[in-house]
C-alpha positions as CSV (number, residue, x, y, z in Angstrom):
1,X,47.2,-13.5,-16.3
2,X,49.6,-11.0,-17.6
3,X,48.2,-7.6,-19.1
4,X,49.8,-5.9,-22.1
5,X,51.5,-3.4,-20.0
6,X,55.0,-4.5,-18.5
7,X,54.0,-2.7,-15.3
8,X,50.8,-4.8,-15.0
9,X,50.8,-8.4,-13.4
10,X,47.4,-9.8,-11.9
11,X,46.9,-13.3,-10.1
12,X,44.6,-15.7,-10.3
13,X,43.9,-18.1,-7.5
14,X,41.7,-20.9,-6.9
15,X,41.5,-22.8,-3.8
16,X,40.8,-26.7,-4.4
17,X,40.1,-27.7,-1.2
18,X,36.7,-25.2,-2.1
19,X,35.5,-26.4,-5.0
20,X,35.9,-30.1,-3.1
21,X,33.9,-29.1,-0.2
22,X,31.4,-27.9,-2.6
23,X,31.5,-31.1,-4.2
24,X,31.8,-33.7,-1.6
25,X,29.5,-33.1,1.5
26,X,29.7,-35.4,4.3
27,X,27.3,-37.7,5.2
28,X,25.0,-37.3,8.0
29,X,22.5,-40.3,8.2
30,X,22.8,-43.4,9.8
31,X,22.9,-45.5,6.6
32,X,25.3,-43.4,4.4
33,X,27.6,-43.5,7.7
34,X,27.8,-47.0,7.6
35,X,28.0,-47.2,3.7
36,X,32.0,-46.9,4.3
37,X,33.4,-49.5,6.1
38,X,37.0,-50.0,8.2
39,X,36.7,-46.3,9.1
40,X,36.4,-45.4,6.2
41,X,35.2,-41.5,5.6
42,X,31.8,-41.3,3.8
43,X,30.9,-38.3,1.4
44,X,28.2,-37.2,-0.8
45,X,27.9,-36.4,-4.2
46,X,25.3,-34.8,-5.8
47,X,25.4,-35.3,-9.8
48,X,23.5,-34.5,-12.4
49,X,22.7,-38.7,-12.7
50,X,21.9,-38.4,-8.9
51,X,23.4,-38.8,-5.5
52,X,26.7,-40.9,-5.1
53,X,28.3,-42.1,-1.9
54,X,32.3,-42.1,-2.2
55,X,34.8,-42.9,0.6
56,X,38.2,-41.7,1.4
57,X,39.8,-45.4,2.7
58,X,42.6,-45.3,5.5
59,X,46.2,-46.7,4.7
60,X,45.8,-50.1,4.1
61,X,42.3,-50.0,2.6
62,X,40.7,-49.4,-1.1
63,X,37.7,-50.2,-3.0
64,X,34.3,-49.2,-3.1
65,X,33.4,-49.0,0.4
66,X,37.1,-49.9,1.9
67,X,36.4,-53.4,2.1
68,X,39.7,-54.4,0.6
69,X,42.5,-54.7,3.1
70,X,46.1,-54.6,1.5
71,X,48.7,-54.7,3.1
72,X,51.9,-51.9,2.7
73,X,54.8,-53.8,1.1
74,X,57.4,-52.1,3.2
75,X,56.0,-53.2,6.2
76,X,55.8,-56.9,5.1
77,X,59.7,-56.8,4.2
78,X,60.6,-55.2,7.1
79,X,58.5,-57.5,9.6
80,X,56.9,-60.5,7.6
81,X,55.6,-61.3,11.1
82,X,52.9,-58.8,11.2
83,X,51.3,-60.9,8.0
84,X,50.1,-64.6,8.6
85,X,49.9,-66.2,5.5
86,X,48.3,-69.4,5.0
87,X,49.0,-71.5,2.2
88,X,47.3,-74.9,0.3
89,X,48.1,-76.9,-2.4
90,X,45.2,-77.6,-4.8
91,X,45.9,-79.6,-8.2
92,X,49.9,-78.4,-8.6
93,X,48.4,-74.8,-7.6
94,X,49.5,-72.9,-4.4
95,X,47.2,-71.1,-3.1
96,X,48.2,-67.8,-0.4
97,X,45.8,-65.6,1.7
98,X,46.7,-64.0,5.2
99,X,44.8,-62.9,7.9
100,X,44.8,-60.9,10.6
């Protein structure tokens, strides 16, 4: 925020990572731990429409509760071994899914 004096010059700072802590509070009972899965880190957040869970996935993971497992792209061009894919034909269709 500058002032009308040329001499004059004040600073405004605001810290995300404390409006997010304010925000999103871990969870600390049993059932909201295990509301993320994969290792997933649980948090709370308390709204106006009520209390929501939220999870921050690890690499790899996404949706809701980091049930989803993709897998990086790099890593399956580099090494397509790390991936097994299984594959079916079903009316002229193929069909892919890997596992791990």
């Amino acid at each position: 925020i500058l002032s009308s004096r040329k001499d004059t010059v004040h600073h405004l700072t605001i810290l995300l990572h404390d409006i997010r802590s304010e925000v999103f509070k871990p969870c600390v009972e049993d059932k909201d731990l295990a509301f993320c899965l994969n290792e997933g880190e649980c948090s709370i957040i308390e709204t106006v429409a009520g209390v929501h869970r939220h999870c921050r996935c690890k690499e790899g993971y996404h949706g809701l509760r980091c049930d989803q497992f993709v897998p990086k792209t790099d890593a399956i061009l580099s090494d397509p071994s790390r991936i097994n894919l299984m594959g079916y034909e079903y009316y002229n269709y193929y069909y892919y899914y890997y596992y791990y």
